[in-house]
C-alpha positions in Angstrom: 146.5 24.5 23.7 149.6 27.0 23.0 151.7 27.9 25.8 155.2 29.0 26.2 158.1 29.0 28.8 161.3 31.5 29.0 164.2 30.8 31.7 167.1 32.9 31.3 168.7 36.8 33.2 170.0 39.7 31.9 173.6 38.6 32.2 173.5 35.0 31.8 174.4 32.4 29.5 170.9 33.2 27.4 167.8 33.0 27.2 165.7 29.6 26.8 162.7 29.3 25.3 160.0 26.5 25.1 156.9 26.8 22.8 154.4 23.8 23.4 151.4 23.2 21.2 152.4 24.8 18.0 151.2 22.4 14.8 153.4 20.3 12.6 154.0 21.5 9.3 154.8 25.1 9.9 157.6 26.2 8.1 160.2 27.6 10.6 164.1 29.0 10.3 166.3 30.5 12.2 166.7 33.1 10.2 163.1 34.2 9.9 163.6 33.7 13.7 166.8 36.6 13.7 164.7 38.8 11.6 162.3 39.8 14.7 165.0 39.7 16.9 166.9 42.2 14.7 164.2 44.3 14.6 163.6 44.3 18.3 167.3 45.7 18.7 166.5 48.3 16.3 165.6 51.5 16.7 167.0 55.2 17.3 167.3 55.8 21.2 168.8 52.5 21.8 171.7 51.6 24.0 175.3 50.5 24.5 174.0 46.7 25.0 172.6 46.7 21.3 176.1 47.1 20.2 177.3 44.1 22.1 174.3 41.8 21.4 173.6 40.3 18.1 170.7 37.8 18.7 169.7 35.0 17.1 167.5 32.2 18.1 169.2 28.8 18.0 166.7 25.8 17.1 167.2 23.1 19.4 164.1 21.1 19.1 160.8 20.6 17.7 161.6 21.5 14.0 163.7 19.7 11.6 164.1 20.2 7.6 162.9 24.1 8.3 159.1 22.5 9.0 158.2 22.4 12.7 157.4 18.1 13.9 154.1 18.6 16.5 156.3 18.5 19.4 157.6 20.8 21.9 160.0 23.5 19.8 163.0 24.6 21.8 165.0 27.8 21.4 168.0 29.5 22.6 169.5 32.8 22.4 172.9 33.9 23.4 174.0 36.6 25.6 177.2 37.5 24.2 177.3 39.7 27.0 177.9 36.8 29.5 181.5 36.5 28.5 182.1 39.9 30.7 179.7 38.8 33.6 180.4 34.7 34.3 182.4 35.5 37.6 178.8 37.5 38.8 176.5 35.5 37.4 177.5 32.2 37.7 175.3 29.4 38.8 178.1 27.8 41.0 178.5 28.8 44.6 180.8 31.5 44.7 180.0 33.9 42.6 181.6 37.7 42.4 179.2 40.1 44.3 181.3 43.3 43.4 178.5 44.5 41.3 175.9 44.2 44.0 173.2 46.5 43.5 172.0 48.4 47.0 170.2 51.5 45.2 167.0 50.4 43.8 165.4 52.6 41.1 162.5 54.3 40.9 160.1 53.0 38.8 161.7 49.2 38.6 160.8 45.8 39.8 164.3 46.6 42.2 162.8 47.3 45.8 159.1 45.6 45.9 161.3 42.3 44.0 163.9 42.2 46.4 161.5 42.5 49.7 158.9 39.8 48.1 162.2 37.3 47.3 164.5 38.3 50.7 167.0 39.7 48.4 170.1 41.4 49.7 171.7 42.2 46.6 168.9 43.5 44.0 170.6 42.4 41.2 168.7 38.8 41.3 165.8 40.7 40.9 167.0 43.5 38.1 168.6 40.4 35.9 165.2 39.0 35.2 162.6 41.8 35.8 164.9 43.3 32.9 163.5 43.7 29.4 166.3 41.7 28.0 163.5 39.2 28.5 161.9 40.3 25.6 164.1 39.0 23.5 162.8 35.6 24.3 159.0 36.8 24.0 159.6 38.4 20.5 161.3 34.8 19.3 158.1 33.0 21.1 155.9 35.6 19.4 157.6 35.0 15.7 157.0 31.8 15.8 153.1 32.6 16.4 153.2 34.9 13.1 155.1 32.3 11.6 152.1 30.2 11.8 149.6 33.2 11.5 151.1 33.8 8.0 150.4 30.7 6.5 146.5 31.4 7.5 147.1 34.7 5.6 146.9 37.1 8.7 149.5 39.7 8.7 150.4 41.7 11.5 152.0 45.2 11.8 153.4 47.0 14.5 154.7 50.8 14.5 155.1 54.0 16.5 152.8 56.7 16.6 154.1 59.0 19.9 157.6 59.3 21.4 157.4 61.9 24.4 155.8 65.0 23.5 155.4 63.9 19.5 152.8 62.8 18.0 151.7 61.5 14.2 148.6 63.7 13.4 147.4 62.4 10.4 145.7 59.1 9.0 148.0 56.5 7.6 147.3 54.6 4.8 148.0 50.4 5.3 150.7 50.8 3.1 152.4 53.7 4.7 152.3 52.0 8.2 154.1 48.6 6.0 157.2 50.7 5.5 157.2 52.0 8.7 160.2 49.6 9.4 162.3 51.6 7.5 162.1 54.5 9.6 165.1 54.6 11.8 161.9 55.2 14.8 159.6 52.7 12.8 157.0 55.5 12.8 155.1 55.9 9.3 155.3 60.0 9.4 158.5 61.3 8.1 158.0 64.6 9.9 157.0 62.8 13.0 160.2 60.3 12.6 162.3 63.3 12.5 160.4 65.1 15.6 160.9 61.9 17.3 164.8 61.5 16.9 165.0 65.4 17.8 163.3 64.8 20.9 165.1 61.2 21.5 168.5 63.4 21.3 167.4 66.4 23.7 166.6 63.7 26.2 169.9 62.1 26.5 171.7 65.3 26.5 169.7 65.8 29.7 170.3 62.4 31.0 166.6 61.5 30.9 164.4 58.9 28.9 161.6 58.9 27.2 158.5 56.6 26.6 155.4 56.6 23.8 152.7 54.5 22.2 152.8 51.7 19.5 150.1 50.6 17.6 149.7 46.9 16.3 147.2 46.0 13.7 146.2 42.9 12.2 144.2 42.0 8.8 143.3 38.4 7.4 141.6 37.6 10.7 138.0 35.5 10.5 135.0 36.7 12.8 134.6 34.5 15.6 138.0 34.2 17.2 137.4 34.3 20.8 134.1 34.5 23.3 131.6 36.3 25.0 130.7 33.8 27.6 133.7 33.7 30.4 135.7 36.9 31.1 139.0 35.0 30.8 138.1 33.8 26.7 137.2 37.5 25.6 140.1 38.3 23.3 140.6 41.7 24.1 141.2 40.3 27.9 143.5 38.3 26.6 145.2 41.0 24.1 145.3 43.6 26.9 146.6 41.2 29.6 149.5 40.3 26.9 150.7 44.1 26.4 150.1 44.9 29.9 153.0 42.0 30.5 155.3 44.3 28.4 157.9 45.9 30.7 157.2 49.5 31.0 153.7 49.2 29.1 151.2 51.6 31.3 148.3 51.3 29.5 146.1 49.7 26.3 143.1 50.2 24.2 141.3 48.9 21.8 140.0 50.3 18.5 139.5 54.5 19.8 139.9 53.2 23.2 139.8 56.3 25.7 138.7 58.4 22.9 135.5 56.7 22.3 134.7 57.0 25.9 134.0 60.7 25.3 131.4 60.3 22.5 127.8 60.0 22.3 126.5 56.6 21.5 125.9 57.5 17.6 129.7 58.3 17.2 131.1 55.6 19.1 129.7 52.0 17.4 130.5 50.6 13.9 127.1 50.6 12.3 126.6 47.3 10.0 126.4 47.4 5.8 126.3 44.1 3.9 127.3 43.6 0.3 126.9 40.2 -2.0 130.9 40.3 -2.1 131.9 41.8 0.6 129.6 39.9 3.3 128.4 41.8 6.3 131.3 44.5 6.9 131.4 48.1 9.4 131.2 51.2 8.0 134.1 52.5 10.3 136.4 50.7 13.0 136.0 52.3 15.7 135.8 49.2 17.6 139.5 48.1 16.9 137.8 44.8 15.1 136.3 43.6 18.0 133.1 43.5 19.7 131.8 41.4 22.8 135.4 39.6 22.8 134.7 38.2 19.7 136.7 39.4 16.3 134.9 40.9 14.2 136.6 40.5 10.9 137.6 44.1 10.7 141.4 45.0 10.7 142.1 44.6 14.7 144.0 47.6 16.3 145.6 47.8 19.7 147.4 50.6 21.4 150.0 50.6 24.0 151.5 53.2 26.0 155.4 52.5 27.2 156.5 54.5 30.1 160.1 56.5 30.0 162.6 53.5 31.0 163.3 53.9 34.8 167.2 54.0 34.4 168.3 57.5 34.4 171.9 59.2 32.9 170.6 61.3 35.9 169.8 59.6 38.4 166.6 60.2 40.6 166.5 60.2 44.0 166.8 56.7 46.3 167.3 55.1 49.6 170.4 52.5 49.9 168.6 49.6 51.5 171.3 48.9 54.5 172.1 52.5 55.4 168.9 53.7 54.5 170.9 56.9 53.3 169.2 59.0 50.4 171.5 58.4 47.4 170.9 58.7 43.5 169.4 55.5 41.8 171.4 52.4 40.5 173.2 53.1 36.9 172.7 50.0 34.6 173.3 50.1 30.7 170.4 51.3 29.2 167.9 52.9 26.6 167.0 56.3 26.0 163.4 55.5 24.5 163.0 51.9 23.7 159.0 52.8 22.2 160.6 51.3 18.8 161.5 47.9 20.1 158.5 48.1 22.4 156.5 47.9 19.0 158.1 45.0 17.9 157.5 43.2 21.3 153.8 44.0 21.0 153.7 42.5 17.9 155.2 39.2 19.1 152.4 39.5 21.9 149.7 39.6 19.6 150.5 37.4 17.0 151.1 35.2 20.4 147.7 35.7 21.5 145.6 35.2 18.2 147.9 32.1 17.2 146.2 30.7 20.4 142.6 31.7 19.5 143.3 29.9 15.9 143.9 27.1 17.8 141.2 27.1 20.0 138.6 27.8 17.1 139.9 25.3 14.7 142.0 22.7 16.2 144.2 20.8 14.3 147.9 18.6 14.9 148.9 19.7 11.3 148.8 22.8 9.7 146.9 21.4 6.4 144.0 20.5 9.1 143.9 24.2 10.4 143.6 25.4 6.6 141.1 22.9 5.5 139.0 23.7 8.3 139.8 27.9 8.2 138.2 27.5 4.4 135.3 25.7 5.2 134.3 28.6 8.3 134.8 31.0 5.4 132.7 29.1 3.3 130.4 29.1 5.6 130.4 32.3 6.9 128.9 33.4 3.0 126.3 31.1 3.4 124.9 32.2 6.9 122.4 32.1 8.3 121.0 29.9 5.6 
C-alpha cells in the first residue's frame, strides 16, 4: 500500500526518490523536507563531504499548494558534489577511470559487490552501497512522519552509546526531545561531552567509531500490525528496516538482549486498567509491542552502528589484479556517523508504521484515515462490550 523507490550514487547527479501510496491531503514542503536532511548531516564526528553538501529535497511531483494530490510524490536531491566527479561518473560511454578503486575495504560492500556484479573497478559498487543513500531514505522517511504527525504520533530518535561511552541514567521524554541540540544528539550532557572526547581520540588515531541509537514513538493505537504471518509482525518489519541501515549490526526491541537474561516475572509488562486510562502496562519492557502487534505503549527500538569501514589508517587488503597485500581504499569519510545513523532510523520507523496506518485504516484522503483512527479509539473504550 506504501512503497518507495531511490535511484541515484554517491557521486552522481543526485539522488531520486519515488514515494507511492502516500494519501492526499497531507501537508508537505520542502522545507520540512530540508529539516531532516539537515539533521541527518549533523552531528560531531562528521566528514569533509558534509561541508560540500547542503541537501535539500526538490518536489517534483505528487504535491502541489504544500498538500500532497494521491498520486505518486517524486523527489530529488542534489549532489553538489557531482560538479567535481562528471568526467568519472558520467552515464555516457567514456567516462574517466582515473579514480578506479582496486583495494576494497574491509568491512564494505567493495569485494563480495564487485565479484556478485563482475566489477573491475569497485567504485560501481562503493557509489551505491554508500550511505550517501541515506539521504534519500531520511527524505522518504520524513514524508512518513509528515503523515504520522497529523495522526498525532511523534517520533524521536537519539544517541545513547558512541564507542566505549555510554548514558547511564533514565531519561525523561522531555530530556530525550532536546536531545537535538546536542552537538552528538545524545540527551546526557556528561555523556555528550564523553562522546565528543572519544570522537576526537579516534581521529587522532585515524580510526572510527560506531554506537547505538534509540528511536521511540508515542501517539501509536494498539493493533498496528499482526500475529498471524511472520512477514505482518511489526517488529519483523521494524528490525528488517534498521537492519537495512548501512553499518547497523544489530536491533532490539523494548530491553531486547537484556530481557533475555531475566526470569519470567522480570521480563513481561503485567496489565492495570483504569476508567481513564483504559487497559495500560505497568512497565515497558516490551518496547510497546507484543505478539507483533502494538501495544499502545511508547514503542522503543535499538540499533547498534558498526565503526564506518573507511580508515585514516588504513587496514590491511588485497589489490584484486595483483593480488598484492596493500592498505585499504581511502574515500572521504566519517569518524562516527552514530548521530546521523539516529536520524536515519527515525526515517525508517516512521517509514514502517506509516505503512501499518495504512494497512489498519485505509483511506485515499487523510480526513478518511482520521475519521476512521477516532472511531478505533472510540471503540477501543468501549471493548469488549
Amino acid at each position: 500500500m506504501l512503497r518507495y523507490l531511490t535511484a541515484g550514487e554517491s557521486h552522481g547527479r543526485g539522488l531520486t526518490i519515488i514515494v507511492e501510496g502516500l494519501p492526499a491531503g497531507v501537508p508537505l514542503t520542502a522545507s520540512y523536507l530540508e529539516g531532516w536532511l539537515r539533521r541527518r548531516q549533523g552531528g560531531y564526528g562528521r566528514g569533509g563531504r558534509m561541508q560540500i553538501e547542503q541537501d535539500r529535497a526538490e518536489i517534483l511531483a505528487g504535491v502541489r499548494s504544500g498538500i500532497t494530490l494521491g498520486s505518486p510524490v517524486a523527489l530529488f536531491v542534489p549532489n553538489r558534489d557531482w560538479q567535481n566527479w562528471q568526467q568519472v561518473m558520467t552515464p555516457e560511454p567514456g567516462a574517466v577511470e582515473s579514480r578506479a578503486v582496486t583495494r576494497p575495504r574491509p568491512g564494505h560492500a567493495d569485494l563480495p559487490g564487485g565479484q556478485k556484479y563482475r566489477q573491475k573497478d569497485l567504485r560501481n559498487i562503493l557509489e551505491r552501497a554508500s550511505a550517501r543513500e541515506t539521504a534519500a531514505r531520511v527524505a522518504a522517511g520524513a514524508v512518513a512522519a509528515a503523515f504520522l504527525e497529523e495522526l498525532g504520533v511523534e517520533v524521536v530518535g537519539h544517541v545513547v552509546a558512541i564507542g566505549p561511552v555510554r548514558v547511564e541514567r533514565e531519561l525523561t521524554w522531555e530530556e530525550i526531545r532536546s536531545a537535538r541540540n546536542s552537538p552528538v544528539y545524545c540527551a546526557d550532557p556528561t555523556a555528550s561531552q564523553a562522546m565528543m572526547d572519544a570522537i576526537d581520540a579516534a581521529r587522532a588515531g585515524g580510526d572510527t567509531l560506531g554506537g547505538v541509537f534509540e528511536v521511540l514513538v508515542a501517539g501509536l493505537p494498539p493493533g498496528l500490525g499482526s500475529h498471524v504471518h511472520w512477514d505482518r509482525r511489526l517488529d519483523g518489519k521494524l528490525a528488517q528496516a534498521l537492519m537495512s541501515i548501512q553499518a547497523v549490526k544489530a536491533v532490539e526491541i523494548g530491553d531486547g538482549f537484556e530481557v533475555a537474561a531475566r526470569p519470567g516475572s522480570a521480563a513481561q509488562d503485567e496489565i492495570f486498567y483504569h476508567p481513564e486510562r483504559g487497559f495500560y502496562r505497568g512497565t515497558n519492557r516490551a518496547g510497546g509491542l507484543e505478539g507483533g502487534i502494538t501495544n499502545g505503549e511508547v514503542l522503543k527500538v535499538r540499533a547498534a552502528m558498526k565503526p564506518i569501514p573507511t580508515l585514516g589508517r588504513p587496514l590491511r587488503s588485497v589489490d584484486i589484479y595483483r593480488k598484492e597485500e596493500v592498505g585499504a581504499a581511502v574515500e572521504r569519510s566519517d569518524v562516527c556517523a552514530v548521530p546521523a545513523a539516529a536520524v536515519v532510523g527515525e526515517a525508517a520507523v516512521a517509514w514502517v508504521l506509516a505503512g501499518a496506518f495504512l494497512e489498519k485504516f485505509g483511506g485515499d484522503h487523510l480526513e478518511e484515515i482520521k475519521e476512521r483512527l477516532q472511531a478505533y479509539r472510540a471503540y477501543l473504550r468501549r471493548w469488549p462490550e
